[in-house]
C-alpha positions as CSV (number, residue, x, y, z in Angstrom):
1,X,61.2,39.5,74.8
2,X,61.5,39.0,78.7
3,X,65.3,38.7,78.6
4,X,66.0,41.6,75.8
5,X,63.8,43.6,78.5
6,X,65.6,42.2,81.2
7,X,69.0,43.3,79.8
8,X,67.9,46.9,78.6
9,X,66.8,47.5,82.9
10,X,70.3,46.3,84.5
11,X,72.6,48.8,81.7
12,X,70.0,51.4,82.5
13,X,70.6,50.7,87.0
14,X,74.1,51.0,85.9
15,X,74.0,53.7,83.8
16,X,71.4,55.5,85.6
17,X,73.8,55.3,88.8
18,X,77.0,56.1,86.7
19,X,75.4,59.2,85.0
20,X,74.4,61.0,88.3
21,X,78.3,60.7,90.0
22,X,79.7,61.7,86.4
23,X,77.8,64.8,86.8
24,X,78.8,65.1,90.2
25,X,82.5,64.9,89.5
26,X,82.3,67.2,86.7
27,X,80.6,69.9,88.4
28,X,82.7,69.8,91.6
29,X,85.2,72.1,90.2
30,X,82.8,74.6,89.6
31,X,80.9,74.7,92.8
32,X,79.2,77.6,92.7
33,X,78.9,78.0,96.4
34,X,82.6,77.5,97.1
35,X,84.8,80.1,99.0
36,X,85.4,83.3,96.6
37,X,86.1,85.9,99.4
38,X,89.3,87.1,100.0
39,X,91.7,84.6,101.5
40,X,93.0,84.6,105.2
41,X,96.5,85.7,103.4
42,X,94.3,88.6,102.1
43,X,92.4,89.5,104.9
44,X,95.9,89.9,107.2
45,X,97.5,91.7,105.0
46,X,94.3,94.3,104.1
47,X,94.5,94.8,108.0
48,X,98.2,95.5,108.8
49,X,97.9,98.0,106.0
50,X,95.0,99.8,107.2
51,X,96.4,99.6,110.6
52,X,94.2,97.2,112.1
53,X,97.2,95.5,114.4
54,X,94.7,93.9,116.4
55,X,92.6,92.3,113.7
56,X,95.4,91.3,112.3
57,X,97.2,89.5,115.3
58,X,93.6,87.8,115.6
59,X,93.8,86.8,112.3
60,X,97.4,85.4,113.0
61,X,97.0,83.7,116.1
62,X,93.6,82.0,114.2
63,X,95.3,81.0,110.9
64,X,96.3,77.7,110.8
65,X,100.3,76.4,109.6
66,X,99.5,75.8,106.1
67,X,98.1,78.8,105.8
68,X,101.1,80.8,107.5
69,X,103.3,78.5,104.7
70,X,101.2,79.9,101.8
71,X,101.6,83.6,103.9
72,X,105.6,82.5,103.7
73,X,105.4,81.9,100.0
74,X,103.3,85.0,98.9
75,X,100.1,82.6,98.1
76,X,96.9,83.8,98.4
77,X,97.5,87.4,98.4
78,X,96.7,89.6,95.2
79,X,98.8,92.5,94.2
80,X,97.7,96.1,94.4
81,X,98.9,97.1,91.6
82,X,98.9,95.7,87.8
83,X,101.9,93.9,86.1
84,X,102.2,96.6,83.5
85,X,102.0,99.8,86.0
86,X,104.8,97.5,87.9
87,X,106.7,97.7,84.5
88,X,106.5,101.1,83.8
89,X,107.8,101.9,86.9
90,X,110.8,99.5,86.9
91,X,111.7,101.5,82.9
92,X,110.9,104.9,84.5
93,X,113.4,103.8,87.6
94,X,116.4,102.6,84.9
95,X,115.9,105.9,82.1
96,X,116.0,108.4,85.4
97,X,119.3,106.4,86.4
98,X,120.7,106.4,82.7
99,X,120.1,110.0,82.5
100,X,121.7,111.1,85.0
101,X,124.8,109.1,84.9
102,X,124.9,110.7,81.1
103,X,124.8,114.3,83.3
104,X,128.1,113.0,85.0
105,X,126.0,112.9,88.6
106,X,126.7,109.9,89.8
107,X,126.0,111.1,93.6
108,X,129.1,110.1,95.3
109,X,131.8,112.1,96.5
110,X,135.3,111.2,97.2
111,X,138.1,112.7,98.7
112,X,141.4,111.6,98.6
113,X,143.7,113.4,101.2
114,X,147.4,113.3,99.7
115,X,150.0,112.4,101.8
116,X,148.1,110.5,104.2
117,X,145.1,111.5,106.7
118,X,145.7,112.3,109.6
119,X,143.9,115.3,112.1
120,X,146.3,117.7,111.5
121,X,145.0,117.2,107.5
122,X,141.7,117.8,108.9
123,X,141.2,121.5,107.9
124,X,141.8,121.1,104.4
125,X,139.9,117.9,104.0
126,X,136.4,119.7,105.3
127,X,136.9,122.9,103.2
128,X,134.6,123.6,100.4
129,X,136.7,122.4,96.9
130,X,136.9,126.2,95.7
131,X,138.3,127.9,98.8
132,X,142.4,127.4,99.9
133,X,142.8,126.4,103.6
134,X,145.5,127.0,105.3
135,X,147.4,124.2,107.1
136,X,149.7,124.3,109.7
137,X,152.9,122.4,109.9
138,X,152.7,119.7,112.0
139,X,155.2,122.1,114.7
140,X,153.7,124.8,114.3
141,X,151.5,126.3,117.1
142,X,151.8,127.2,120.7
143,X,153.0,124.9,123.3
């Protein structure tokens, strides 16, 4: 009975110190006093858009290079404004450009000067469409 006892004691030291680091391990992903503030990327870029330059050149100066790496790559800043607002406003963007290239408004202008472009062409180049300019011959005019 000694030895069955004796057994029983040295799989409960191992178990008994197994059990406690098991829990340990499993619970160290949800630390419940772990950082959930903003991030330093979060905290720059809140100031530089309230206009905080010098909190935010402190921030800088104090943040360390893998931080400024994770600034570089966009990590560890959240976006203002939701995926589906950012959405809508790309299909509002594209229907406003579709409809007016429908209208014929493209918003470009072009002017093509026959027979070349030169100053004496000038005059009838920077007349309104509508309104007949008169142009001189090149000889024409007082010497």
């Amino acid at each position: 009975m000694y030895a069955r006892r004796n057994r029983s004691s040295v799989w409960g030291a191992v178990f008994g110190a197994i059990a406690p680091l098991a829990c340990a391990i499993a619970l160290a992903g949800c630390w419940p006093f772990g950082n959930h503030g903003p991030t330093v990327q979060q905290q720059y870029l809140d100031a530089l858009n309230h206009g905080h330059s010098a909190e935010a050149s402190q921030i800088w100066l104090n943040m360390s290079s893998e931080d400024r790496e994770k600034w570089a790559r966009s990590e560890g800043v959240s976006p203002q404004v939701s995926p589906a607002e950012v959405k809508k406003q790309v299909m509002q963007h594209y229907q406003d450009e579709v409809g007016s290239e429908q209208e014929g408004d493209t918003g470009v202008t072009q002017i093509a000067p026959a027979g070349g472009a030169g100053l004496q062409n000038l005059p009838s180049l920077t007349a309104p469409p509508n309104s007949a300019s008169p142009v001189s011959s090149p000889g024409a005019g007082s010497n």
